[in-house]
N, CA and C of each residue as an Amber inpcrd file, in Angstrom:
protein
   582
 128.8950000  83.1030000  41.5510000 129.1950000  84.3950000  42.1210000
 129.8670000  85.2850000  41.0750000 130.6230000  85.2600000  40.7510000
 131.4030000  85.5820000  39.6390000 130.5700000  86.1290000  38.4680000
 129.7610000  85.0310000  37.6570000 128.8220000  85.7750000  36.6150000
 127.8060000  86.7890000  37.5580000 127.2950000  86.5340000  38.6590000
 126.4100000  88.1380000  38.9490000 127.2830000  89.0860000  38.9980000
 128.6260000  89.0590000  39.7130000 129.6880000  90.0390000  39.7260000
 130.0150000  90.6710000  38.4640000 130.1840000  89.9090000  37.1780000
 129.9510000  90.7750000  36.0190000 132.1030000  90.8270000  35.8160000
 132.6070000  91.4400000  34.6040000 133.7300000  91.2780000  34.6790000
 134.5070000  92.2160000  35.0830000 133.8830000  93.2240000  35.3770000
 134.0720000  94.5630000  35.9790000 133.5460000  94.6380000  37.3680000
 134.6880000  93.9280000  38.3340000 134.0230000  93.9070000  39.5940000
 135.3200000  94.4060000  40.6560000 135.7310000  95.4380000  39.8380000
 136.9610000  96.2240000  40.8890000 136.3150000  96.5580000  41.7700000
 136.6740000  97.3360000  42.7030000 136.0210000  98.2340000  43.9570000
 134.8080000  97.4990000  44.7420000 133.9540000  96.4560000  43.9530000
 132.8090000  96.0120000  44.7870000 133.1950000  95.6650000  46.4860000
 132.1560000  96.0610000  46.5710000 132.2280000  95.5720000  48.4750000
 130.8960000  94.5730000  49.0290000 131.2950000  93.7560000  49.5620000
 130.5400000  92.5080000  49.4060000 130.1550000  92.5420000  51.3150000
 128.8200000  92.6560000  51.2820000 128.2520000  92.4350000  52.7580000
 127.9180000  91.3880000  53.1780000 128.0150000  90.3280000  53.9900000
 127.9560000  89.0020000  53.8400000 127.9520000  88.2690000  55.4680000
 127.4540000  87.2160000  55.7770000 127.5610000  86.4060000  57.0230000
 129.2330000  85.8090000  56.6190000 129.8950000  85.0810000  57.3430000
 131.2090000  84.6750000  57.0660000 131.2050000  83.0140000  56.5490000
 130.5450000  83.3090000  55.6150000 130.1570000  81.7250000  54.8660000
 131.7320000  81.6760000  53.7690000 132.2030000  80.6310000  54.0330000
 133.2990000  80.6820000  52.9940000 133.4920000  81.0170000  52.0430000
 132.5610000  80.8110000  51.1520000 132.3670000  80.9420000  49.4360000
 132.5230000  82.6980000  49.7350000 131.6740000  83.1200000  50.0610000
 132.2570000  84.6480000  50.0470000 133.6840000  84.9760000  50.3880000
 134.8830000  84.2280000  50.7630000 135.9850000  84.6420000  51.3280000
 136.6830000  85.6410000  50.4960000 137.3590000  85.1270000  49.1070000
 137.6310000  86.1180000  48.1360000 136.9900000  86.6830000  47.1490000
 135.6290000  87.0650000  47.1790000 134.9790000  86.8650000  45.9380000
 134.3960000  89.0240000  45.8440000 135.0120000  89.7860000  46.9630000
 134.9940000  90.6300000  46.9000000 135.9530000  91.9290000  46.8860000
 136.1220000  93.3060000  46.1740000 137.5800000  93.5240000  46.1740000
 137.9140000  94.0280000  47.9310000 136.6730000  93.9190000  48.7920000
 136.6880000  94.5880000  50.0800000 135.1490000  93.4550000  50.5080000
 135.2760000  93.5300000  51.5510000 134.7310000  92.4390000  52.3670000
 134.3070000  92.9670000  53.6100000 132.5850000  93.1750000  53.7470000
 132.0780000  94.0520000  55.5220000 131.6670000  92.3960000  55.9150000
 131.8710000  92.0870000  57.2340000 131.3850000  91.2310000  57.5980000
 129.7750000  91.5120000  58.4310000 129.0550000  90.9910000  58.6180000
 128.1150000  91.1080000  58.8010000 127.8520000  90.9190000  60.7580000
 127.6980000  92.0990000  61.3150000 127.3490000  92.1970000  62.9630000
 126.7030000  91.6420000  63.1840000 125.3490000  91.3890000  62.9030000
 124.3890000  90.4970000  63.2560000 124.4480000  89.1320000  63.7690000
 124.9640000  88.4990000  62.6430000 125.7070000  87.2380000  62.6710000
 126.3350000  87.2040000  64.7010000 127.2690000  87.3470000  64.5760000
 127.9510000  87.3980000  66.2220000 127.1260000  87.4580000  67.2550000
 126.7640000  88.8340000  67.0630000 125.8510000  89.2800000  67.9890000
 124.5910000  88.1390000  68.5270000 124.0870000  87.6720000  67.3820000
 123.0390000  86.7000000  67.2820000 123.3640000  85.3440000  68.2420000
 124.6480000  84.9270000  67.5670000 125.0530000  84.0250000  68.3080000
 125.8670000  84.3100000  69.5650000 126.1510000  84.8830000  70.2700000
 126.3990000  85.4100000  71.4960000 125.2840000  85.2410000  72.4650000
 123.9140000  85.8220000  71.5770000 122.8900000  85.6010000  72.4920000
 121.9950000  84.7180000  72.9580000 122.2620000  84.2190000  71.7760000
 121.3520000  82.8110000  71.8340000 122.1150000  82.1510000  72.8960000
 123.7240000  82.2510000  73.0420000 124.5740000  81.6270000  73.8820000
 123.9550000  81.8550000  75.5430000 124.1200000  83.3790000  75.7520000
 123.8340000  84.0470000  76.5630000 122.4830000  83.4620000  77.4720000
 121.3140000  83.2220000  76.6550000 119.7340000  82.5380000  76.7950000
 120.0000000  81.2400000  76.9480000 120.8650000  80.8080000  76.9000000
 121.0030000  78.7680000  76.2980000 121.1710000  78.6110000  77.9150000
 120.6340000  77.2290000  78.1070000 120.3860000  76.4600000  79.5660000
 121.1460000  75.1790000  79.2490000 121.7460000  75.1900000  78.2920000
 122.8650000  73.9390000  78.0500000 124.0010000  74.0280000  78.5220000
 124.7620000  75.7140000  79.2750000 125.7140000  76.0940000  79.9480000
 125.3560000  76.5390000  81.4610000 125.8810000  76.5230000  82.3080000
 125.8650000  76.9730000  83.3070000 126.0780000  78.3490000  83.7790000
 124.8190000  78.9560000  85.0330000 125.2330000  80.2900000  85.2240000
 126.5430000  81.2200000  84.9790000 127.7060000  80.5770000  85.7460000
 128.5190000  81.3940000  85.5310000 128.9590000  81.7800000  84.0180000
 129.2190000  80.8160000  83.6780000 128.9370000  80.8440000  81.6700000
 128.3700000  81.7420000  81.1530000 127.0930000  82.0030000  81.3780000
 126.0600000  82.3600000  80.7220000 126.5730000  84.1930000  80.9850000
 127.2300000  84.0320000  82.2620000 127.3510000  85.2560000  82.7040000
 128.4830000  85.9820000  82.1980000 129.3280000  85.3700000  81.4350000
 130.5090000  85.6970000  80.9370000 129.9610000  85.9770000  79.0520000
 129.1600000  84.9440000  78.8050000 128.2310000  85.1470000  77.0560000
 127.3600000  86.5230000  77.6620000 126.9390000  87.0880000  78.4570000
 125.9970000  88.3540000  78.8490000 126.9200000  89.7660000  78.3940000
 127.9540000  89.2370000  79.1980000 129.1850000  90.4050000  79.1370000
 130.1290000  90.8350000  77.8070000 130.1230000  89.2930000  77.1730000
 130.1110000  89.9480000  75.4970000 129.3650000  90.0470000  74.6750000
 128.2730000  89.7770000  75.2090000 127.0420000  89.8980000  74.5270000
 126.8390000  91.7420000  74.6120000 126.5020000  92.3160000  75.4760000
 126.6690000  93.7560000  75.8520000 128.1880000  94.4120000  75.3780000
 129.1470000  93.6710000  75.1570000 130.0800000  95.1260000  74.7600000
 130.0840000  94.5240000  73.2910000 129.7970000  93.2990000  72.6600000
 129.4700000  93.7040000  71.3210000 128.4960000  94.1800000  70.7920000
 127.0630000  94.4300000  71.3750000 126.2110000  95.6240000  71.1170000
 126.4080000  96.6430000  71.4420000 127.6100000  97.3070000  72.1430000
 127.7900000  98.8320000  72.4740000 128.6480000  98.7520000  71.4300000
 129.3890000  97.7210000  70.8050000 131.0490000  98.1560000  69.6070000
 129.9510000  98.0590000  68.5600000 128.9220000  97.8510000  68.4500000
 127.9350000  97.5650000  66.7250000 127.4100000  99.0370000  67.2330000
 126.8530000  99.3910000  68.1390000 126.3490000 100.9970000  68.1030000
 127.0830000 101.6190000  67.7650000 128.2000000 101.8570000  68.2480000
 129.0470000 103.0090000  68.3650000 129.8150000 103.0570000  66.8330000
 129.4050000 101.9180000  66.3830000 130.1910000 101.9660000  64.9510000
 128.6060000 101.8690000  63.7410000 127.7250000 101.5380000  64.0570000
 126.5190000 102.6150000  63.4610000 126.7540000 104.2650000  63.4450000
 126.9720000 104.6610000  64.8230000 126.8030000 106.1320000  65.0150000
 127.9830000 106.9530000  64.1470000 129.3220000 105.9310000  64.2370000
 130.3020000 106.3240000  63.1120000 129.7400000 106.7550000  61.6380000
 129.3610000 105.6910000  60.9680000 129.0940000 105.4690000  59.7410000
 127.6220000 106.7180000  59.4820000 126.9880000 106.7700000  60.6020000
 125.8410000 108.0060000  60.2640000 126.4020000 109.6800000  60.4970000
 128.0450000 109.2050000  60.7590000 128.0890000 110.8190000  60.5070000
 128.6110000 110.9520000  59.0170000 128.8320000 112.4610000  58.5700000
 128.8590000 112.8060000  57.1850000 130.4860000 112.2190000  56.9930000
 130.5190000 111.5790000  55.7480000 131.4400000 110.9530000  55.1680000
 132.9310000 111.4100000  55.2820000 133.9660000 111.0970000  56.0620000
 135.3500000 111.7600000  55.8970000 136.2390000 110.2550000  56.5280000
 136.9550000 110.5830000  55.6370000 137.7580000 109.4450000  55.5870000
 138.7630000 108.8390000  56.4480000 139.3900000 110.5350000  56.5350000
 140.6650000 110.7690000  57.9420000 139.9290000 109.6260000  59.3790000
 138.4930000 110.6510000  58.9630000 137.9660000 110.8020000  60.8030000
 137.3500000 109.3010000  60.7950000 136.8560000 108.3450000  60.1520000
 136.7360000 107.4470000  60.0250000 137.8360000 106.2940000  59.9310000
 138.9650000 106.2490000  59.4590000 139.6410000 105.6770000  59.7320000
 140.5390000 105.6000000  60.9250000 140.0630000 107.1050000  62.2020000
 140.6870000 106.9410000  63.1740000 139.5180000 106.2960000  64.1410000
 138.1710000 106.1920000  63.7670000 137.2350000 105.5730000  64.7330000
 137.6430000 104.2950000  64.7140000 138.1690000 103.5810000  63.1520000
 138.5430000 102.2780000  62.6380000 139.7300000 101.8880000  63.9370000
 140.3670000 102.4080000  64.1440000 141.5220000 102.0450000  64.9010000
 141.0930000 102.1560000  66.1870000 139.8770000 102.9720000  66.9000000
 139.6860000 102.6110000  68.2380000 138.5510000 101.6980000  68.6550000
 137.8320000 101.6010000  67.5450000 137.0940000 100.6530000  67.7640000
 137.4940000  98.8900000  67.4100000 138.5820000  98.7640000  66.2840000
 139.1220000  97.7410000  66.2620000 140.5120000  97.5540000  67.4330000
 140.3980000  98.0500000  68.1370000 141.5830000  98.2210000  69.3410000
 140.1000000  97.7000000  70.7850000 138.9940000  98.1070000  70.2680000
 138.4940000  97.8270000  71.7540000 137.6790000  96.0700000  71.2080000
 137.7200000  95.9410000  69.7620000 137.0490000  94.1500000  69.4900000
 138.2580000  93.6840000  69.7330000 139.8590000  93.6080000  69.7400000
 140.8450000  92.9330000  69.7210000 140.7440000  92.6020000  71.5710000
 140.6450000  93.2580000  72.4770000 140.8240000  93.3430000  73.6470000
 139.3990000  92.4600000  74.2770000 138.1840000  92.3410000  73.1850000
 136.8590000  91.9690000  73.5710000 137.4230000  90.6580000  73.3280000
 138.5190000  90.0220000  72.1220000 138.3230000  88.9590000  71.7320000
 139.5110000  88.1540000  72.7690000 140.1500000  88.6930000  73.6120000
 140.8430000  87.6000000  74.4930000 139.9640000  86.9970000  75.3360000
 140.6950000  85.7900000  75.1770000 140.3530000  84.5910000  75.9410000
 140.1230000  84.5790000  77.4560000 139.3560000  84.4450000  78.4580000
 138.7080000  84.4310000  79.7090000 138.7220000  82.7200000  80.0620000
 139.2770000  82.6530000  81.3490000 139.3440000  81.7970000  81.6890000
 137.8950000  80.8880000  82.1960000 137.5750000  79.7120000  81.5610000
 136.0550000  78.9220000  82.1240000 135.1990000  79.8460000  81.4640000
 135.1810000  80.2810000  80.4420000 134.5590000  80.9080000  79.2950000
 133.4880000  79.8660000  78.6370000 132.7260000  79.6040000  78.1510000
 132.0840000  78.7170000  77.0080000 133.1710000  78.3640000  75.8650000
 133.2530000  76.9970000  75.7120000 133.8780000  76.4290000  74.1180000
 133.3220000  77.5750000  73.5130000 132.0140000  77.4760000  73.3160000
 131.5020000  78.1370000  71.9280000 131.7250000  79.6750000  71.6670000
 132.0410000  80.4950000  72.5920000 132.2370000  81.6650000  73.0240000
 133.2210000  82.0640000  72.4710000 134.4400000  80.7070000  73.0820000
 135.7840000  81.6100000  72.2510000 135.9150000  80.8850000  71.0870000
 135.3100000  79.9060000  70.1850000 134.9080000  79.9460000  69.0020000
 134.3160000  81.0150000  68.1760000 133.6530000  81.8270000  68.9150000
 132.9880000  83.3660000  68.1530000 134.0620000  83.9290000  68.3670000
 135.0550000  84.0140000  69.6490000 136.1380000  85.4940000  69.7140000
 136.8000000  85.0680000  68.5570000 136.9470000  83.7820000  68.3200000
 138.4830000  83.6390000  67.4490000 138.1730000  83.7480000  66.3300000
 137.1330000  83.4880000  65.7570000 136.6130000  84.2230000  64.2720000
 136.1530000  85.3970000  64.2730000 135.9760000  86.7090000  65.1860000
 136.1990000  87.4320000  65.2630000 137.3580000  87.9960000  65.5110000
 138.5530000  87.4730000  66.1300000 139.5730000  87.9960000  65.9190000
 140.2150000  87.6520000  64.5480000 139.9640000  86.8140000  63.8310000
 140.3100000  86.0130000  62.5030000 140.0430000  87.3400000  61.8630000
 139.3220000  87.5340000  61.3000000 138.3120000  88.3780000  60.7710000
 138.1030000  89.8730000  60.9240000 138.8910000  89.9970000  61.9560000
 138.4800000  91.5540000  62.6610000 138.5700000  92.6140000  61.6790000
 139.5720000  92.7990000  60.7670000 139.5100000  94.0170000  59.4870000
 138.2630000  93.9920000  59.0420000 137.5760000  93.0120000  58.6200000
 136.3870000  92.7730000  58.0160000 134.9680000  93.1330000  58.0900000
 134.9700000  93.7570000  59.6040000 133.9050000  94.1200000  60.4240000
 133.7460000  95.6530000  60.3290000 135.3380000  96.1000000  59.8610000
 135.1750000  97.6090000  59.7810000 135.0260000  98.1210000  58.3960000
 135.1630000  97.4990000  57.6510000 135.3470000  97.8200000  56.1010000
 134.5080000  98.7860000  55.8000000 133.2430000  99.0600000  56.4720000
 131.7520000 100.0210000  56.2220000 132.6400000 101.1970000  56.7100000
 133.3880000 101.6290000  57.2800000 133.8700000 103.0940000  57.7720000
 134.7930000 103.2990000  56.6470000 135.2630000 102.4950000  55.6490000
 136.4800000 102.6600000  55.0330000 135.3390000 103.0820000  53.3080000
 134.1270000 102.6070000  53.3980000 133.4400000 103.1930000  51.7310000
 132.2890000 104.2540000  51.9010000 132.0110000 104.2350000  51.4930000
 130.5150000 105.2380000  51.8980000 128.7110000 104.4530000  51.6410000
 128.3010000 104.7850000  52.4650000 127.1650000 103.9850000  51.8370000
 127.0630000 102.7010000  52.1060000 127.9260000 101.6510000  53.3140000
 128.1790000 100.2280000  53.1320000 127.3910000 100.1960000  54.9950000
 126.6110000  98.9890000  54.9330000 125.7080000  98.8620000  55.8750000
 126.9710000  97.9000000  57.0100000 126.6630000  97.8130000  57.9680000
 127.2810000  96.5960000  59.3520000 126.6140000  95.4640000  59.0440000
 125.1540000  95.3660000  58.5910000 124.7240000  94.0120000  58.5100000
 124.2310000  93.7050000  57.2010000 124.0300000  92.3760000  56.9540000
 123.3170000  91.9000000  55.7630000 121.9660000  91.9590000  56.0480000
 120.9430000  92.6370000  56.7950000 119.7030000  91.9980000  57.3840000
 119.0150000  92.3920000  56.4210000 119.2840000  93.4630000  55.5350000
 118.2840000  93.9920000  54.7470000 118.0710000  92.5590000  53.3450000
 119.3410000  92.4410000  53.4710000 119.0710000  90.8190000  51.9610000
 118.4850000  90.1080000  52.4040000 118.7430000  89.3570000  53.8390000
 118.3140000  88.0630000  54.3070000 116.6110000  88.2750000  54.8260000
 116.4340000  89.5340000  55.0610000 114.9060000  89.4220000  55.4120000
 114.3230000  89.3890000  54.6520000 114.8360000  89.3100000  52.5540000
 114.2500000  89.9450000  51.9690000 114.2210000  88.3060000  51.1960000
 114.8460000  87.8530000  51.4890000 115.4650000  86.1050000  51.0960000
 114.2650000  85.5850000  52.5180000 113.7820000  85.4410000  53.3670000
 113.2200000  85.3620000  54.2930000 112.3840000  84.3230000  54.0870000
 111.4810000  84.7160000  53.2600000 110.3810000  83.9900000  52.6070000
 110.7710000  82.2330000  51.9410000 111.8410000  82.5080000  50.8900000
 112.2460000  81.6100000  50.3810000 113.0900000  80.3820000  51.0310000
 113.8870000  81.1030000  52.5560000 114.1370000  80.3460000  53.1230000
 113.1290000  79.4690000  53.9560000 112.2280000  80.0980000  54.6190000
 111.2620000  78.9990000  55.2210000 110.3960000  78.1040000  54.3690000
 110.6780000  78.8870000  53.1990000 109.6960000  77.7590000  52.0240000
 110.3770000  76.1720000  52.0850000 111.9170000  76.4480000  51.5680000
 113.0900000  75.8290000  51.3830000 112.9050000  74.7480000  52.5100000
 113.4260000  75.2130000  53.7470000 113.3410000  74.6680000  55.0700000
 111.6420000  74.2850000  55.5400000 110.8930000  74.3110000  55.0710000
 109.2530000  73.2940000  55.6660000 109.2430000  72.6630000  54.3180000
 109.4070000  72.8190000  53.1530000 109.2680000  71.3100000  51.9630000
 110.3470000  70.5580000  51.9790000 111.5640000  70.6820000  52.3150000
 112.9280000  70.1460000  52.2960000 113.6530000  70.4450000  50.9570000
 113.1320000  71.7490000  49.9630000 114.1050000  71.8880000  49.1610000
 113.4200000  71.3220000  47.7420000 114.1240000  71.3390000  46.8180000
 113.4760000  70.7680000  45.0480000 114.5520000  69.6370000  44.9400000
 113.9240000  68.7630000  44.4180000 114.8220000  67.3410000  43.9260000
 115.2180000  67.5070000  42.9070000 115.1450000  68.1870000  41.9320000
 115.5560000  68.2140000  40.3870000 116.0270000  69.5890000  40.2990000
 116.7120000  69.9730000  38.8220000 117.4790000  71.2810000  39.1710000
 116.4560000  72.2760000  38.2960000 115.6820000  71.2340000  37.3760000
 114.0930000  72.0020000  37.0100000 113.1120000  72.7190000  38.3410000
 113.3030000  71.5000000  39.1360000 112.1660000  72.4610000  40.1360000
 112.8080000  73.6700000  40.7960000 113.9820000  73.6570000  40.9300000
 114.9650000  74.8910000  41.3510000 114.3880000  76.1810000  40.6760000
 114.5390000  75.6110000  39.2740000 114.6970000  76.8170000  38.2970000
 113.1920000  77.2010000  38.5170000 112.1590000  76.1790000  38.6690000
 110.8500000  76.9190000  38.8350000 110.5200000  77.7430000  40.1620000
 111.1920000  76.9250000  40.9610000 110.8480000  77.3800000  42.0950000
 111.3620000  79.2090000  42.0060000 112.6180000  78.9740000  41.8360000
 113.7670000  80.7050000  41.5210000 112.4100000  81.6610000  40.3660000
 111.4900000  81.5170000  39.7640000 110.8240000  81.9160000  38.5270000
 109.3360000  82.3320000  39.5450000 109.1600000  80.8310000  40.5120000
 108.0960000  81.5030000  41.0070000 108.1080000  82.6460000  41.9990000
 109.1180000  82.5880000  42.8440000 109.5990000  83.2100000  43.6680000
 110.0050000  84.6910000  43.2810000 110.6020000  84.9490000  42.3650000
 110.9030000  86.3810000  42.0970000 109.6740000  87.0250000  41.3830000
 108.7750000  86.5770000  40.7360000 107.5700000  86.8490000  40.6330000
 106.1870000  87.0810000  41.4430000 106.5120000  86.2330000  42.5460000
 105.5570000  86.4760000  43.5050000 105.9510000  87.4520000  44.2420000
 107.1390000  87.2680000  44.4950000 107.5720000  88.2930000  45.6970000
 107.7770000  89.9760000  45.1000000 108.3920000  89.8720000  43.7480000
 108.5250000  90.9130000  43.2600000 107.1170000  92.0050000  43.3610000
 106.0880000  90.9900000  42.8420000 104.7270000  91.4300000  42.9220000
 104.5420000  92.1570000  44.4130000 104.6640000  91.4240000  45.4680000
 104.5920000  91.2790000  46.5550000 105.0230000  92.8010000  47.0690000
 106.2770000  93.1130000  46.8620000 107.0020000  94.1620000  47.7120000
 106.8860000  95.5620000  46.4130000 105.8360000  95.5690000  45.1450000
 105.4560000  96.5480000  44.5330000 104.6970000  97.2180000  45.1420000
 103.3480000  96.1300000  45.2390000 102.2890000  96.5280000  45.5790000
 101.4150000  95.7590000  47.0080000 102.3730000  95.3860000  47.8490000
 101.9770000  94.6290000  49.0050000 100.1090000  94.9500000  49.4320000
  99.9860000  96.0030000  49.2140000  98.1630000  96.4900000  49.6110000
  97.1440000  95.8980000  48.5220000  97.9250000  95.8040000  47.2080000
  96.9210000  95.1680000  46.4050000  97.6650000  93.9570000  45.7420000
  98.3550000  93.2550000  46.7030000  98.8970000  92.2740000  46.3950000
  97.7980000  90.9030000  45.7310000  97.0280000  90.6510000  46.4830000
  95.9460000  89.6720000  45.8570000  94.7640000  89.9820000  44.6390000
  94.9030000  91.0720000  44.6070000  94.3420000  91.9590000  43.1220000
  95.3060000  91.6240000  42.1770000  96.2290000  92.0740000  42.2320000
  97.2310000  92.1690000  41.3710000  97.8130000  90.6440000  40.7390000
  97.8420000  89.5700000  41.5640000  98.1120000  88.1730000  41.5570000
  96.9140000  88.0420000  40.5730000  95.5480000  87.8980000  40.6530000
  94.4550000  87.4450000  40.0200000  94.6560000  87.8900000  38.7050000
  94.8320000  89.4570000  38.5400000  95.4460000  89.7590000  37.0650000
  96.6060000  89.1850000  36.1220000  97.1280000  88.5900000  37.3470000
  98.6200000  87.3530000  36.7460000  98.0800000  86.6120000  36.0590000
  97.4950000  85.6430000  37.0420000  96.7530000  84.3300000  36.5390000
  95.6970000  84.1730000  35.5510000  95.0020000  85.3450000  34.9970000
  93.8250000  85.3630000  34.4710000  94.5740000  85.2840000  33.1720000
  93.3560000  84.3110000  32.0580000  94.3490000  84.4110000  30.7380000
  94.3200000  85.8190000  30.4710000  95.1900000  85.7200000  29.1700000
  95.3740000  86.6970000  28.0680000  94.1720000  87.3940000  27.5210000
C-alpha cells in the first residue's frame, strides 16, 4: 500500500470497504455505503431468521438507503464547506440514533450497527473533500472480472503465476475498456507476430 501511495501521500483520501489493512493507510478515510447497505439486505431476504427479524433488518435496511440518498444529494450540490459540514452533523446525528440497539434484533444486525457506529466519522468524510464518492463500486466493478477469475480457478500457486496472471489481466482488460466494440479485433492484432 504504501509504495502505490508514493512518499507524498499527505491529503490522500482513501475509499474503501472496512477491510483492516486500509485502517491507517489514508490521511482521511470514506468508508464505503454499499458495503452495509448490502449486508443489511441480504439480511433482510435471508430465511435463516425469522419474520419478525427480518422485519426489523427491512427497517434498517430502508433508513440506511434514505441516510446514503440524502447524503448523495448533499455531495451533488456545489461545493461549500460551512454547508456541508452542517449536513455532516445531521446526518451523522440521524446514523448514531439508526445504530442503537433494538431489542430481539438479529446478532448480525447489531454487528453491522456497531461497526457502523465504530466507524461513523468515516462514512461522512465525502462531504468534508470535494470530488470523493460514498462508495467504492466504481473500483470493485472494475476489479470484477479478476475476482471471479480468482474465485472459479482457486487463485495461482506460485507468486510467478500471480505476476502473470496481474500482466495478463491489465492487458486484457485495459484493451477491453479502450475499445470494448473492437475488442476481439484489437486482441488478434496483440497476438499476431511482429
Amino acid at each position: 500500500m504504501e509504495a502505490l501511495q508514493g512518499e507524498d501521500n499527505k491529503g490522500q483520501v482513501g475509499v474503501t470497504d472496512n477491510y483492516g489493512a486500509y485502517k491507517n493507510s489514508f490521511t482521511d478515510h470514506q468508508l464505503c455505503w454499499a458495503h452495509p447497505i448490502r449486508k443489511v439486505r441480504d439480511l433482510k431476504n435471508s430465511d435463516q431468521i425469522g419474520e419478525k427479524k427480518r422485519v426489523y433488518a427491512q427497517e434498517v435496511y430502508e433508513s440506511l438507503c434514505g441516510l446514503h440518498e440524502r447524503l448523495e444529494q448533499a455531495i451533488a450540490e456545489r461545493f461549500c464547506l460551512e454547508k456541508r459540514r452542517q449536513h455532516k452533523g445531521v446526518l451523522l446525528k440521524e446514523l448514531v440514533n439508526l445504530c442503537k440497539a433494538k431489542k430481539g434484533e438479529p446478532i448480525k444486525l447489531k454487528k453491522i450497527k456497531k461497526s457502523l457506529e465504530k466507524n461513523q466519522e468515516k462514512y461522512f468524510t465525502c462531504l468534508l473533500h470535494k470530488g470523493i464518492p460514498t462508495t467504492n463500486n466504481k473500483a470493485e466493478r472494475a476489479l470484477r472480472h479478476v475476482v471471479l477469475k480468482r474465485k472459479i480457478s482457486n487463485g495461482t500457486k506460485t507468486e510467478k503465476g500471480a505476476n502473470v496472471m496481474s500482466v495478463l489481466f491489465s492487458t486484457v482488460l485495459s484493451l477491453w475498456w479502450r475499445k470494448p466494440k473492437h475488442f476481439f479485433h484489437e486482441y488478434a492484432i496483440l497476438l499476431s507476430p511482429p
